[in-house]
Residue, then its C-alpha position, 0 to 999 in steps of 0.5 A: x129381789x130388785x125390779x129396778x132395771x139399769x140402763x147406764x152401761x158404760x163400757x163393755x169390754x171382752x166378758x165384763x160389763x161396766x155399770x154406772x149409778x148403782x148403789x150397795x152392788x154386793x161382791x158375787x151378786x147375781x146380775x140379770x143382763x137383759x139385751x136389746x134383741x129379748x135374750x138375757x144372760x146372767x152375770x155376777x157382780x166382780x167388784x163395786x166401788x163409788x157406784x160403778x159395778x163391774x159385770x162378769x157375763x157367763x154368756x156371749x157378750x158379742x152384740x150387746x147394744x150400750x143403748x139397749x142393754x140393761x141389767x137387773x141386781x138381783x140381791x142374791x149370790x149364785x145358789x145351786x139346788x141340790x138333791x140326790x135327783x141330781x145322781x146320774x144327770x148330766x149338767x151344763x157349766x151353770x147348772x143347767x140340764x144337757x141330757x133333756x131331764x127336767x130342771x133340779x127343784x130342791x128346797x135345799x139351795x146352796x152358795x157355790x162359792x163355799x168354803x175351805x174344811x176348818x183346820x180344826x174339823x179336818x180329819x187327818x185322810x188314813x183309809x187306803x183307797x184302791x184305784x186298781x192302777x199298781x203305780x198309784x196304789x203301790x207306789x203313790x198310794x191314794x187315800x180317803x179325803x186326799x187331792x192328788x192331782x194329774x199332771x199331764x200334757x197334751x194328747x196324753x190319755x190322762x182322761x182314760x187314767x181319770x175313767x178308769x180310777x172312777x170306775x174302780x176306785x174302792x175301799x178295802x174291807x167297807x163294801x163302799x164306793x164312791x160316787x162321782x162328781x165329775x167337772x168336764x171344763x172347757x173340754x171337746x166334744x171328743x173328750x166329753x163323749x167319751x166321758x158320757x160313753x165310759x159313765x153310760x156303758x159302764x153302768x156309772x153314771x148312774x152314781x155319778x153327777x157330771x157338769x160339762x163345759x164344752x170349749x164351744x161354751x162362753x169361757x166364763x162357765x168355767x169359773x163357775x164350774x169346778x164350784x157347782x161340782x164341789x158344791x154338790x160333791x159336800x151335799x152328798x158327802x155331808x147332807x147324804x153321808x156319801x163319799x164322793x171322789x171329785x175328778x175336775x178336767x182340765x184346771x188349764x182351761x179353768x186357769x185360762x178363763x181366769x187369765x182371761x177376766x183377769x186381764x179384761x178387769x185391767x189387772x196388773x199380770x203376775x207369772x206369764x200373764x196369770x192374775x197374782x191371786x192365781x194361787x188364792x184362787x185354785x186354793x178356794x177349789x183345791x182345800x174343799x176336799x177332805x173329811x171333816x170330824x164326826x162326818x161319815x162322808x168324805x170327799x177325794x179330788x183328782x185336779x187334772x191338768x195338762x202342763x203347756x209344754x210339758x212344763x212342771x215349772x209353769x206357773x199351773x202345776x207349780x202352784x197346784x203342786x203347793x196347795x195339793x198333797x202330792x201329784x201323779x206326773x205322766x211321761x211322754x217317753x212312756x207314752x212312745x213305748x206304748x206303755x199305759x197308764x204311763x206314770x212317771x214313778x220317779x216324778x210322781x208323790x202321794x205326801x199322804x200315802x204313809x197314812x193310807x199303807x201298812x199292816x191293817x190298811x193294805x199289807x205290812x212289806x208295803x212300805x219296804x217294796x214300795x222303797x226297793x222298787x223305787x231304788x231298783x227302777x232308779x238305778x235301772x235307769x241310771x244304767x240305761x242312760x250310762x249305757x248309751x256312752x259306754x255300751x251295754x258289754x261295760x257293764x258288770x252281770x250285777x248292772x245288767x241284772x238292774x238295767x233287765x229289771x228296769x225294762x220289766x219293771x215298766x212292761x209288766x208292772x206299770x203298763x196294764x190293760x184299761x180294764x184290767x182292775x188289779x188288787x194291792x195285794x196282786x201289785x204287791x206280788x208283782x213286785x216280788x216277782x220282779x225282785x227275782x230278776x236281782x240278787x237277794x243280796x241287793x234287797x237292802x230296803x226290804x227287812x229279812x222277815x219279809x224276804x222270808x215270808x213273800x220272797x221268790x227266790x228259788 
């Protein structure tokens, strides 16, 4: 670690720190910033070329003297220590603790920046994973090892969605639960209470690490966030065997803190504004889930993001839908009826779910429901939008039983209470309840054995 302290900042702009005369400034080098009233703040080095490093601060930089200004290279990246002490903690977005505990102390210290699971060691995810929610088990199926992010929009319950899937996420047949790496980023009060409130009363925080980065924090914590949660979510996965489901909240915010340096550093704007090397960027957080060959541990990701605009084509969830496998889209419409959690079916994906259902993993006549609800609700819907135009009276007794079933289909199978925790077999028998509404000559999607076995018809 340097001792040499330098006084040539140049340029201060916005978050970065521009600093003359300094030799060898290595990429993500720590930078102790030392201002003229006693205060420091620490930085991390962007970039360095012919002896000028440029500085991003995670601290204010508002009142910082040219004169009195001086900044300390100390050799060193970003390093986080890690322990199994950290389980039930609450952190800030550096690391530090917010619940009055003490400071983490570890031998074991490391980078964040981390790195994406090998191809070649990646373990293909199969183990079905139970959220208790029947539109994610049922017909987005989750499994072990999976990042399947939340595309939401403003003022939606996407984060009662996460708490609920964090309390009773689990894994069939292995007695085992998940710990919690939670990443509140650039969040409200609000919201952070209420994460705080549901891990404390439910008794969760006490498997639970959570970070939390509140919008009245410096903008910069939230590029390091997402990397201290992951960074501790591989420790407990791979050191300490553990599996680990990784909720991040709000990647917006995090995608608006990298707009922000981007734009600071002079760089030339891609998409709306959002630095070219957004999608490389959230590649770097997205690819750290995963399992990995002869590793007990595994560690599952659910990014959530809020679409500005309700969007799915802005450049956020566009990309994120690239790099993730698959996404859980809610609907506002949804929201209106008052129906909760309120997925959009239709729009939502789990690429990953065939690997995670079917005889040994959840029941066999998973795939054959999952498809016939998809094509009853669809048809459902179609009708609802026809009878707006024509009227109901057009349609015949057989349109009528698919526009009845749609309107079951969202208040008994898809609104469900917050705390209600439904088994895979309980949604697989409210499907079949539901087929009852329809002919048992429309079950074109369900083979005859099935039909035989869980149908309902009298």
């Amino acid at each position: 670690m340097s001792d040499v302290y330098y006084k040539t900042v140049k340029q201060i702009t916005n978050v970065l720190l521009f600093v003359e005369g300094v030799k060898n400034a290595a990429y993500n080098e720590l930078v102790e910033i030392a201002l003229g009233d006693g205060r420091t703040v620490t930085g991390q080095v962007l970039d360095s070329r012919n002896g000028l490093a440029i500085v991003q601060s995670f601290g204010e930089t508002r009142g910082m003297d040219l004169g009195k200004t001086k900044t300390r290279f100390q050799g060193t990246t970003a390093r986080l220590p890690v322990s199994t002490d950290m389980l039930g903690r609450i952190f800030d977005g550096v690391g530090r603790p917010r619940d009055n505990g003490p400071q983490i102390y570890s031998d074991e210290q490391v980078e964040i920046t981390g790195e994406a699971i090998n191809p070649v060691a990646r373990e293909e995810p199969a183990e079905f994973l139970q959220t208790g929610i029947s539109t994610i088990d049922c017909l987005n199926t989750l499994v072990r090892g999976q990042k399947l992010p939340i595309f939401s929009g403003s003022g939606m319950p996407h984060n009662r969605i996460a708490a609920q899937i964090a309390r009773q996420a689990k894994v069939l047949g292995e007695g085992e639960e998940f710990s919690v790496v939670f990443g509140g980023i650039g969040i409200n009060s609000e919201e952070a209470n209420f994460f705080r409130r549901e891990f404390e009363e439910t008794g969760a925080l006490s498997k639970a690490v959570v970070f939390l980065n509140l919008s009245s924090d410096p903008s910069m914590e939230r590029i390091i966030l997402p990397r201290l949660a992951l960074t501790t979510a591989e420790y407990l996965a791979y050191k300490e065997d553990m599996h680990v489901l990784v909720i991040l909240s709000d990647m917006t915010n995090y995608c608006e803190a990298l707009r922000e340096v981007s734009a600071a550093r002079e760089e030339v704007p891609g998409r709306r504004g959002y630095p070219g090397y957004m999608y490389t960027d959230l590649s770097t957080i997205y690819e750290r889930a995963g399992k990995i060959h002869n590793r007990k541990g595994s560690i599952t990701q659910i990014p959530i993001l809020t679409m500005p605009g309700d969007d799915i084509t802005h450049p956020i969830p566009d990309l994120t839908g690239y790099i993730t496998e698959g996404q859980v889209v809610l609907s506002r419409d949804l929201q209106r009826k008052g129906i909760y959690p309120n997925v959009d079916v239709l729009l939502s994906l789990s690429r990953l779910m065939n690997n995670g259902i079917g005889e040994g993993r959840t029941r066999a006549d998973h795939s054959g429901v999952k498809d016939q609800l998809y094509s009853s609700y669809a048809n459902g819907k179609d009708l609802r939008n026809l009878t707006e135009i024509v009227g109901e009276e057009a349609l015949s007794e057989n349109d009528k039983k698919y526009l009845k079933f749609a309107d079951n289909f969202e208040e008994k199978f898809i609104n469900q209470g917050y705390y209600e925790d439904r088994s895979i077999e309980t949604s697989l028998s409210l499907g079949w309840d539901l087929f009852t509404l329809l002919d048992k000559n429309e079950m074109k999607r369900v083979k005859d054995q099935f039909i035989q076995k869980y149908g309902k018809w009298k």
